[in-house]
VEXDRENTI-207426 format. One record per residue (C-alpha): x, y, z; residue number from 1; residue in one letter. Coordinates in pm, 1 decimal. Layout:
// residues N
REC | X | Y | Z | NUM | A
...
***
This chain:
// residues 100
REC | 2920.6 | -3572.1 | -4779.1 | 1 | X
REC | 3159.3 | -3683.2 | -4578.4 | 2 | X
REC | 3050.7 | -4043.5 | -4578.9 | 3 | X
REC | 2893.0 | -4262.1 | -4875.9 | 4 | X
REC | 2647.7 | -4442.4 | -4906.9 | 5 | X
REC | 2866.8 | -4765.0 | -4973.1 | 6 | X
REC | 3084.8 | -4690.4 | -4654.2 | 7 | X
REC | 2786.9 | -4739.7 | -4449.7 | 8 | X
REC | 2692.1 | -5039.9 | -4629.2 | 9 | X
REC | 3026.4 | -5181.7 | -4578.0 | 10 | X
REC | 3010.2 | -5074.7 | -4224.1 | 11 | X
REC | 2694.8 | -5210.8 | -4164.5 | 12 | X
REC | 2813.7 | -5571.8 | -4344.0 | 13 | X
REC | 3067.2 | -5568.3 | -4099.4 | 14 | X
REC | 2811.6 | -5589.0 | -3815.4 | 15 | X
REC | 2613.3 | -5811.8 | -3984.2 | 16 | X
REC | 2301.2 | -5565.5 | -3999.5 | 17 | X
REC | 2127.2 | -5533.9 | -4339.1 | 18 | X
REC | 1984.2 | -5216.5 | -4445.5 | 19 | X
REC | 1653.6 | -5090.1 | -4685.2 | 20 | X
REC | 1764.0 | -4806.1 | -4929.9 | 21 | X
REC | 1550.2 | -4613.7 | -4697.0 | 22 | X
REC | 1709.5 | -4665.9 | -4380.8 | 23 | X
REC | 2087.4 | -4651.9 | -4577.4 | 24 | X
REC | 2044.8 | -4325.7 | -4688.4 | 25 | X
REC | 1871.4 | -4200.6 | -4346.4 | 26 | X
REC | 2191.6 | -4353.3 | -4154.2 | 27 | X
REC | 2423.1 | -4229.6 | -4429.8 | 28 | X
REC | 2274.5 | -3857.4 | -4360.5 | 29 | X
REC | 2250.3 | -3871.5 | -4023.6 | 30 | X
REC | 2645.5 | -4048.3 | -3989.6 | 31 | X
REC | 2762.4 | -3738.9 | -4222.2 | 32 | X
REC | 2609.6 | -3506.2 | -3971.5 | 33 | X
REC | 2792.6 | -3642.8 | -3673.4 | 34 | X
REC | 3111.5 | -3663.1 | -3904.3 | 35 | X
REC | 3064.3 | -3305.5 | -3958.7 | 36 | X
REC | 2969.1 | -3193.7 | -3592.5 | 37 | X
REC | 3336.7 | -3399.9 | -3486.4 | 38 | X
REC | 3518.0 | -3174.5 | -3734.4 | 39 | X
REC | 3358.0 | -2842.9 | -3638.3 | 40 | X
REC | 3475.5 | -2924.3 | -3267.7 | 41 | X
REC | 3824.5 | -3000.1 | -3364.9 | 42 | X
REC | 3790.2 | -2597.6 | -3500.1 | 43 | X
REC | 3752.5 | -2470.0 | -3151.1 | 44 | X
REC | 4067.0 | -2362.5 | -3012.9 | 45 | X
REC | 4131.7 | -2527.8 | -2678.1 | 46 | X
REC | 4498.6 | -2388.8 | -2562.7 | 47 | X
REC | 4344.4 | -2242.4 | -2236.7 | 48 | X
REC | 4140.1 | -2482.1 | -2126.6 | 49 | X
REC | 4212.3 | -2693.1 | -1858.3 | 50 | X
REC | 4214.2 | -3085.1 | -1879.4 | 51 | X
REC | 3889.1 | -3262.2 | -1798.5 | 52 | X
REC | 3870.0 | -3588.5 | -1672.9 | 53 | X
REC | 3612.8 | -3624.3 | -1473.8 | 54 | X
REC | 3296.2 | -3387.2 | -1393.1 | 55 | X
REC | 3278.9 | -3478.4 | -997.0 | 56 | X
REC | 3481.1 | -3503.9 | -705.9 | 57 | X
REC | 3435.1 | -3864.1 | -700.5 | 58 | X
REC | 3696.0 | -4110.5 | -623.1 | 59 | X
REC | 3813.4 | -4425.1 | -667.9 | 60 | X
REC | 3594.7 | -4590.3 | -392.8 | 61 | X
REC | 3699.9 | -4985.7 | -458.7 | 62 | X
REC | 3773.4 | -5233.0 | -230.8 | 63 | X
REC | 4140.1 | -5345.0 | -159.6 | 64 | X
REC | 4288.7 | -5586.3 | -441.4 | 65 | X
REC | 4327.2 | -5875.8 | -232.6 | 66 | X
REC | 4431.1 | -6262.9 | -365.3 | 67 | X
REC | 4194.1 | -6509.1 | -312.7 | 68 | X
REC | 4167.0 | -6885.7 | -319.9 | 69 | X
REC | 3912.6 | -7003.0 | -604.6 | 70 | X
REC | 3698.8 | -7288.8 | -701.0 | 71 | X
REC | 3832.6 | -7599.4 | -731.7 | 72 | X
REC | 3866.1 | -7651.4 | -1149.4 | 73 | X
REC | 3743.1 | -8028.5 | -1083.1 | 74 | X
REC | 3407.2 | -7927.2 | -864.9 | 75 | X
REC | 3351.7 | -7662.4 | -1174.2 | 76 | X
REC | 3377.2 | -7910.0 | -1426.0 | 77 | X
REC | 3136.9 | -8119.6 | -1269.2 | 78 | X
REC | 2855.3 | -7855.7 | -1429.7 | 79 | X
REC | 3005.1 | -7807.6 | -1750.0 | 80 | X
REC | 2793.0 | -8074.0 | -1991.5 | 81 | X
REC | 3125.5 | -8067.9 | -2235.4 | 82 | X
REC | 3477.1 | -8058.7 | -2159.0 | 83 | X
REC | 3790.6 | -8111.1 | -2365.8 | 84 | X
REC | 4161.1 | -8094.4 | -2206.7 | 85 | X
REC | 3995.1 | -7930.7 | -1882.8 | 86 | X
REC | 3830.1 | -7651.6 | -2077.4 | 87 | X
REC | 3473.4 | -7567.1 | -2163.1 | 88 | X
REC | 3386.6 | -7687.7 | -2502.3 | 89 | X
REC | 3112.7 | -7448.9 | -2668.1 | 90 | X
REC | 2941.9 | -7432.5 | -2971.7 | 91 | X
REC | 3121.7 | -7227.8 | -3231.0 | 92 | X
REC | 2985.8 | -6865.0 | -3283.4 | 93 | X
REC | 3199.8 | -6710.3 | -3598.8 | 94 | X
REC | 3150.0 | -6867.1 | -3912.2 | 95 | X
REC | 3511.1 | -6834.6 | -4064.3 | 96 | X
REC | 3376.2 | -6987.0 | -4393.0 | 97 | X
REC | 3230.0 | -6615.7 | -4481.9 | 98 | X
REC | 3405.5 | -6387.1 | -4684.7 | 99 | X
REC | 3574.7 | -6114.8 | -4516.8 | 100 | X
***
């Protein structure tokens, strides 16, 4: 394999997502199949073949980049329920007590 078992797991810790034994070893199979599909492509010999990047004859259709006068910061703040030092205070999302 060209993935373990514990590389998923570590993976998956990283995302905070737990896994059964069941579903680790179905992701760990199905991770070392993509793994292995990546390295059979990087066996095909490309020399000839022209650069792709896009499929369509699309182009960049957005408007003109233009400067614009915003919001007033003080008529903002008047809906924000907690400010500190004319920022947005917000609760905290990342526990930096875990263990990395």
């Amino acid at each position: 394999m060209a993935i373990s078992a514990n590389e998923v797991k570590h993976v998956a810790s990283l995302a905070k997502l737990e896994f059964s034994t069941a579903e680790l070893e179905k992701f760990t199979g199905q991770m070392d199949q993509i793994i292995n599909m990546v390295q059979q492509l990087s066996e095909v010999d490309t020399t000839d073949v022209p650069v792709t990047t896009t499929v369509t004859d699309a182009f960049n259709v957005m408007r003109e980049d233009l400067a614009v006068k915003g919001t007033d910061r003080e008529l903002l703040m008047k809906n924000v329920p907690e400010s500190k030092d004319g920022f947005i205070k917000v609760p905290a999302i990342i526990d930096e007590s875990e263990e990395a």
